[in-house]
C-alpha distance (Angstrom), angle and dihedral (degrees) to the residues before:
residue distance angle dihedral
X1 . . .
X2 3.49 . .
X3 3.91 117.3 .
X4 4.06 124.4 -125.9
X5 3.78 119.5 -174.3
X6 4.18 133.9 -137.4
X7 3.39 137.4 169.7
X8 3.33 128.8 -102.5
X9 3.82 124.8 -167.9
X10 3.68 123.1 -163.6
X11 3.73 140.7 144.9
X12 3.81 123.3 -72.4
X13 4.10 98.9 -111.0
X14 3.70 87.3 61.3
X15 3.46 88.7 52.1
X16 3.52 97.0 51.9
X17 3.48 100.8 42.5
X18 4.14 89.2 50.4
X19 3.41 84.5 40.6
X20 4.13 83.6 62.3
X21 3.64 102.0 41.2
X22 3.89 82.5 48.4
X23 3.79 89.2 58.4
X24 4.05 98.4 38.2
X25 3.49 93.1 50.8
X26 4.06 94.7 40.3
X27 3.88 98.2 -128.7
X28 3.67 132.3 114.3
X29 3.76 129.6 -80.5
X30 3.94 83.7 -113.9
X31 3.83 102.3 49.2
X32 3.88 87.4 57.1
X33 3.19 94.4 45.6
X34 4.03 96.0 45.1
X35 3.92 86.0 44.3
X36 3.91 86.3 64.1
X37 3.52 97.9 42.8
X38 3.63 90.7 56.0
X39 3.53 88.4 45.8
X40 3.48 96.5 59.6
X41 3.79 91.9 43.7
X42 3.30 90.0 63.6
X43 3.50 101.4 47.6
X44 3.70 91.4 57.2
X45 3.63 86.5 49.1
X46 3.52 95.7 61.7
X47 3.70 92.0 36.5
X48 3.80 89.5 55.3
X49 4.15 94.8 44.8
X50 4.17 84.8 46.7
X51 4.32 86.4 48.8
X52 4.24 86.8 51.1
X53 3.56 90.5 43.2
X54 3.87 93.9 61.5
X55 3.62 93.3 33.7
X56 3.65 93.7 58.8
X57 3.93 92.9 43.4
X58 3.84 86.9 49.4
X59 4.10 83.2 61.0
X60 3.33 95.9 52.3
X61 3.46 101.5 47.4
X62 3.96 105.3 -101.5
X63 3.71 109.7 142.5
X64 3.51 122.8 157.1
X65 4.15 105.6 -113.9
X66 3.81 132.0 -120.6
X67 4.01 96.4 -97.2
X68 3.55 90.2 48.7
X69 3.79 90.4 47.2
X70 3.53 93.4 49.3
X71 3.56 89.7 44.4
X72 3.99 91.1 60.9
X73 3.93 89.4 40.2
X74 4.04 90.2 58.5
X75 4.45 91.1 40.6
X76 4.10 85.2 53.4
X77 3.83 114.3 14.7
C-alpha cells in the first residue's frame, strides 16, 4: 500500500518515551506509531458496529426487561 506522510505535533515526553519503546522493541518511530493508529481505528470500529447494533435493536423493539435489569443491577451494584 502506498505510503502518504503528515505531521504530527506533540509534546516532547511522548516523544521520548515512543522514542524508547521504538528502540526496545527495534522498530521504527513510524511502525509504533502506525501500530497505534490502527489500533485505535479499530477500536472505534467496533465501538461504532456495537453503537448500530443497539440502535437497530432499539427500532425493533429489543430492550432488555426489568428482571433482567435488576438482575444485572444486583451482579454489579
Amino acid at each position: 500500500m502506498p505510503k502518504e506522510t503528515f505531521r504530527v505535533h506533540t509534546d516532547s515526553r511522548i516523544l521520548r518515551k515512543l522514542d524508547r519503546l521504538a528502540r526496545q522493541q527495534d522498530r521504527s518511530r513510524d511502525d509504533i506509531v502506525n501500530e497505534a493508529i490502527d489500533n485505535v481505528l479499530e477500536r472505534y470500529s467496533w465501538q461504532e458496529q456495537r453503537v448500530q447494533a443497539g440502535i437497530e435493536a432499539a427500532d425493533q423493539g429489543r430492550f432488555a426487561g426489568t428482571a433482567e435489569m435488576q438482575r444485572l443491577f444486583g451482579k454489579y451494584g
